[in-house]
C-alpha positions as CSV (number, residue, x, y, z in Angstrom):
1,X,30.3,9.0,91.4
2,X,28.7,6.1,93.4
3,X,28.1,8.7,96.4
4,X,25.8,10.8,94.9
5,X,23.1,7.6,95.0
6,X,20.3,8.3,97.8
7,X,17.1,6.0,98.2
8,X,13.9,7.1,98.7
9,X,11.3,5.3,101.5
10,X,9.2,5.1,99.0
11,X,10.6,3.0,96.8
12,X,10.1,0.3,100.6
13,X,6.5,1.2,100.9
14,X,5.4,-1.9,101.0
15,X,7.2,-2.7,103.8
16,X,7.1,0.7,105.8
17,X,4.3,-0.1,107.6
18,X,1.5,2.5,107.9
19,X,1.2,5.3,105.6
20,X,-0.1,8.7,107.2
21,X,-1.4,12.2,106.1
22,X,-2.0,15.0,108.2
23,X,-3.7,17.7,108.9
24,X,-3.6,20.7,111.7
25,X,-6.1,20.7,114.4
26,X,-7.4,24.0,116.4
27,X,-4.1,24.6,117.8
28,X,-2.3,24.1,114.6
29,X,-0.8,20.9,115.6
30,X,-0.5,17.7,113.4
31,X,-3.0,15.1,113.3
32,X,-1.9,11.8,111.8
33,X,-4.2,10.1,109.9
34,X,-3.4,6.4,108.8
35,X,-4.4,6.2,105.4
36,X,-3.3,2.8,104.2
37,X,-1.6,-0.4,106.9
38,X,1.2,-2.3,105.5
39,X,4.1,-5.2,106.8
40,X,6.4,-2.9,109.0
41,X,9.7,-4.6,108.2
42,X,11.4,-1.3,108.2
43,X,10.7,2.2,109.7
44,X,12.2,5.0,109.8
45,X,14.5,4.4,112.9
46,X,15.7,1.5,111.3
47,X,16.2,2.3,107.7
48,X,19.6,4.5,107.8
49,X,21.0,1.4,109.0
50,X,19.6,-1.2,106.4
51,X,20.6,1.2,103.4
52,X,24.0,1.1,104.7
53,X,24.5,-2.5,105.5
54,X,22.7,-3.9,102.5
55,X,22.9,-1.7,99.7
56,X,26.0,0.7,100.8
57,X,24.0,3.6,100.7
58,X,24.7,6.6,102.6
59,X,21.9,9.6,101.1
60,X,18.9,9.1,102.3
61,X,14.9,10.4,100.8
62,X,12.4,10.5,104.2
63,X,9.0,10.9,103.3
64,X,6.7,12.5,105.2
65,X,4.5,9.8,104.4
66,X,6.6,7.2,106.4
67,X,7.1,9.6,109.8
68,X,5.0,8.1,112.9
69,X,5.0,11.5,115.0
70,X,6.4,15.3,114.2
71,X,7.5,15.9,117.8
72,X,10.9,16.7,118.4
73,X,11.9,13.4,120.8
74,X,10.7,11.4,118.2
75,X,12.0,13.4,115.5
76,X,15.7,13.5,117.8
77,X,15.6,9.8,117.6
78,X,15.3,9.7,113.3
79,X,17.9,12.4,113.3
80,X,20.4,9.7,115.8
81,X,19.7,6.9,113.5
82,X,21.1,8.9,110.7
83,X,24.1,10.3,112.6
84,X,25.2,7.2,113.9
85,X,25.8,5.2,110.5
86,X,27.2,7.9,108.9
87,X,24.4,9.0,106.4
88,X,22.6,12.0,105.0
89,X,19.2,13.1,104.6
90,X,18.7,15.0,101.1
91,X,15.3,15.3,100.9
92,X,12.1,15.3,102.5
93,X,9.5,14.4,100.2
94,X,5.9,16.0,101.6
95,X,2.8,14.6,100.2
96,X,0.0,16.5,102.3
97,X,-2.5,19.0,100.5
98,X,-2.9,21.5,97.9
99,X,-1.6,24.2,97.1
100,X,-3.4,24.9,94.1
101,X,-6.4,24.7,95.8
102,X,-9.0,27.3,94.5
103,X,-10.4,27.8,97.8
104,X,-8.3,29.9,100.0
105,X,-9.8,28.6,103.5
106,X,-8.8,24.7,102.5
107,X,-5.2,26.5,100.8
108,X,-4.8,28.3,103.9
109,X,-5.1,25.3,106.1
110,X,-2.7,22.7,103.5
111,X,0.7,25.7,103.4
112,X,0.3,26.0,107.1
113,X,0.3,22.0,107.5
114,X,2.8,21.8,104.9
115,X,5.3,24.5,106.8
116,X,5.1,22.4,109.8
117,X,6.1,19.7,108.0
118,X,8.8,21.6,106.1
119,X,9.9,22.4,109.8
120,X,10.7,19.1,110.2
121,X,12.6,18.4,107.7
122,X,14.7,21.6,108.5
123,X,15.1,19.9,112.2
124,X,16.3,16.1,111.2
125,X,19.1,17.8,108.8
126,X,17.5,17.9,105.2
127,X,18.9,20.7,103.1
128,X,15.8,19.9,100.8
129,X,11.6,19.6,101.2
130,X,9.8,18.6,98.3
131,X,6.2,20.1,97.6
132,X,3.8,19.3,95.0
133,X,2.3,21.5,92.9
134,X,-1.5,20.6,93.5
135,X,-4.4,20.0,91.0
136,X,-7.1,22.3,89.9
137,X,-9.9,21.5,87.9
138,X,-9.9,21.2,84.5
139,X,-10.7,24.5,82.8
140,X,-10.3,26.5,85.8
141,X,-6.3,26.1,85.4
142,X,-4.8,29.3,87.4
143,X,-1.1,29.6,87.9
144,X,-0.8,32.6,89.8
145,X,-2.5,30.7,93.1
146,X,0.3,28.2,92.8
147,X,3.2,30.9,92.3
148,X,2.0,32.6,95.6
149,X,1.7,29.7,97.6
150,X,5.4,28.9,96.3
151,X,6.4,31.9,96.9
152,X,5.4,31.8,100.1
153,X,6.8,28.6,100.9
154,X,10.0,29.8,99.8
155,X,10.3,32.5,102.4
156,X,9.7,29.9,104.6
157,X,12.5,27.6,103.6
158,X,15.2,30.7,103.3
159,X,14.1,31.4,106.7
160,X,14.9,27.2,107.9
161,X,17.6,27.2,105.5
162,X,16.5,24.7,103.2
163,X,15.6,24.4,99.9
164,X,11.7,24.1,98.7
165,X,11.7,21.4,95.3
166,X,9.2,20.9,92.1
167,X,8.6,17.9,91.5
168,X,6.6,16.9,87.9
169,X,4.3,14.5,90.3
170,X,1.3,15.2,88.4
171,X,-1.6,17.9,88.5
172,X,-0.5,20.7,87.3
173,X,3.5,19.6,86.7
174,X,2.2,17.3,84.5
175,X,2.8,20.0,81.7
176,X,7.0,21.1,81.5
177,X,6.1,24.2,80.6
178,X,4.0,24.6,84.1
179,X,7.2,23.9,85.7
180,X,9.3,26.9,84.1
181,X,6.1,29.4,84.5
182,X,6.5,28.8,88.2
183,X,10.0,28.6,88.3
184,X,9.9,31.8,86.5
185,X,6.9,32.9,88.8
186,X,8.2,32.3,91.8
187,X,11.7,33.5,91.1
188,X,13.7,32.5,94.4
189,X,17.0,30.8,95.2
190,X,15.3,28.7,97.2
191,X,12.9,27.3,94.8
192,X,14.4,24.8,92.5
193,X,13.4,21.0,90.7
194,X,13.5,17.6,91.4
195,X,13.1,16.2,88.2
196,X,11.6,12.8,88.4
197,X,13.0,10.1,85.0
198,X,9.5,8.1,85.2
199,X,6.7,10.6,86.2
200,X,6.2,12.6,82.4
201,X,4.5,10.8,79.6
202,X,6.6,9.6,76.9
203,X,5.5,12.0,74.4
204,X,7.2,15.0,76.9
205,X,9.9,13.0,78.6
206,X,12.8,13.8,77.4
207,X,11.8,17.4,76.3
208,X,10.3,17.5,80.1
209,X,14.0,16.9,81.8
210,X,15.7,19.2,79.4
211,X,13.7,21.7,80.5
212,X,13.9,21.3,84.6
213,X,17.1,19.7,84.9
214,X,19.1,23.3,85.0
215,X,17.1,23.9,87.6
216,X,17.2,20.8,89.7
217,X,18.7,20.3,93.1
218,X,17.6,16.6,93.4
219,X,16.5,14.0,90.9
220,X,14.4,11.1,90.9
221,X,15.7,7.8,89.5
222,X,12.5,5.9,89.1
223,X,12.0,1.9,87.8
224,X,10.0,-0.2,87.0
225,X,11.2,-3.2,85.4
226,X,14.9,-4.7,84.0
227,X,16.4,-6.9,81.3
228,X,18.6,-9.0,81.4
229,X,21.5,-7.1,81.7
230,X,19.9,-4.7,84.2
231,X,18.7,-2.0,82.6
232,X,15.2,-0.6,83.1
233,X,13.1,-1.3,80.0
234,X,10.3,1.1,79.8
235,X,12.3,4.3,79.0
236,X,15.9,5.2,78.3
237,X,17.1,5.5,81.2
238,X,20.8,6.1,80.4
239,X,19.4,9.0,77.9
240,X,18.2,10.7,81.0
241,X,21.2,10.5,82.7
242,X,22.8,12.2,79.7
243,X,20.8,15.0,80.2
244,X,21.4,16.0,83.6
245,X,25.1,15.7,82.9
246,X,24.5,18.2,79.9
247,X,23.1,20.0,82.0
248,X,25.8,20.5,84.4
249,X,23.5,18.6,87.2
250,X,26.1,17.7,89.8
251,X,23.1,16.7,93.2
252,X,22.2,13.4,94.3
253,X,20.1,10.4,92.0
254,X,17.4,9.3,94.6
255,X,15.9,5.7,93.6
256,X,12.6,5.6,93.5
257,X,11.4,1.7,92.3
258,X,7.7,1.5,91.2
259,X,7.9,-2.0,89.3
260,X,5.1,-5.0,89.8
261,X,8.8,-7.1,91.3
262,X,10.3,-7.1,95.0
263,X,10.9,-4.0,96.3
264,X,14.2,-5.1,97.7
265,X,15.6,-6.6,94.6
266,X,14.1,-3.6,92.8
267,X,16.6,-1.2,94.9
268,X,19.3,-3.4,94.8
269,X,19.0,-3.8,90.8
270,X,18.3,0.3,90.4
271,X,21.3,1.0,92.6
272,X,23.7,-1.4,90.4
273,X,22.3,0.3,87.3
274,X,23.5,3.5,88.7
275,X,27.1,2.9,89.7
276,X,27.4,0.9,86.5
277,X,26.3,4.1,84.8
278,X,27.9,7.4,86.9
């Protein structure tokens, strides 16, 4: 079904404007921190609209990344833009921190930052907050930080209401079988998987999506490049697809284009792809 197709912000990067991090200051507020300038063609105020008008898109990924301010008028206005053409925030993608972080000061400092913005994404209407695992480093691998800063990040989104996502972005979700020790760790309704098509290696892939997809909530459609008839080229895309139906996944496909091509054609292509294929 053609309604179950979000896009991410991310897969417009380029033409988001800034990008931002942030971290809390004394009072525990947010502190945005441009990290990279880009063309502002879009922003966030004005991308609820375009997906609808160009692409017929109604499910929508925010991330964090792409937010210019975390107070509530601001945050009222994002949440109008998305009322007023019909559309739906499904996820909030939060790339600020570490979770994993050995030392607990620095940890301390990234869950509180990363509450505040799970907050948010509780506010503007998003069932769903994604949070990334974090890195360690290597040979000082130790899951059980992770599971309690998961944990306690999940009894932070059962108290919003939300659900807290896995994604494998890396780090330490690099390795599937991480995933299901955390999953398995953390044990929590409200701790579940966004399994993301283009993040594993090859070797793990399909094995990899197997694994999370009965646990997934959201998933991550990501491209790169298309033949001739439209169909991405550097995995099997339609093979991934097969295993979240197997899996019983019934959630929303969230585009995610990475390819070396125009972002805009990239959606538009990735989008055609999936109501050929749903």
């Amino acid at each position: 079904m053609t309604d179950r197709i979000a896009v991410s912000t991310w897969s417009l990067y380029k033409h988001m404007g800034a990008i931002r991090k942030t971290v809390l200051d004394e009072m525990g507020e947010h502190v945005f921190i441009i990290e990279e300038t880009l063309p502002e063609d879009l922003t966030l105020l004005t991308y609820p609209r375009f997906m609808r008008d160009r692409y017929g898109v109604h499910q929508l990924e925010l991330c964090q990344m792409h937010f210019a301010s975390s107070d509530r008028a601001y945050l009222d206005e994002v949440r109008g833009r998305v009322a007023e053409v019909g559309a739906q925030v499904i996820n909030v993608p939060i790339d600020v921190g570490n979770i994993s972080d050995l030392d607990e000061k620095r940890r301390r400092h990234d869950l509180d930052n990363i509450k505040r913005w799970m907050d948010v994404a509780a506010y503007i209407g998003s069932p769903c907050a994604r949070v990334n695992s974090g890195r360690q480093p290597e040979g000082k691998e130790d899951l059980s930080i992770t599971i309690s800063s998961y944990r306690e990040l999940a009894e932070h989104a059962a108290m919003l209401g939300i659900t807290l996502l896995l994604e494998n972005h890396g780090g330490l979700s690099a390795d599937p079988a991480n995933i299901i020790k955390l999953v398995e760790g953390v044990a929590s309704e409200r701790f579940r998987l966004c399994p993301d098509f283009g993040n594993f290696k090859e070797s793990v892939r399909y094995k990899g999506l197997e694994m999370m997809f009965p646990y997934a909530a959201v998933a991550h459609v990501k491209t790169f490049e298309f033949d001739e008839n439209g169909e991405e080229v550097r995995y099997d895309l339609r093979r991934c697809l097969a295993i979240a139906e197997r899996a019983g996944y019934k959630g929303p496909f969230s585009v995610e284009f990475e390819g070396p091509g125009d972002q805009y054609e990239g959606v538009g292509k990735t989008v055609d792809l999936l109501r050929r294929a749903l």
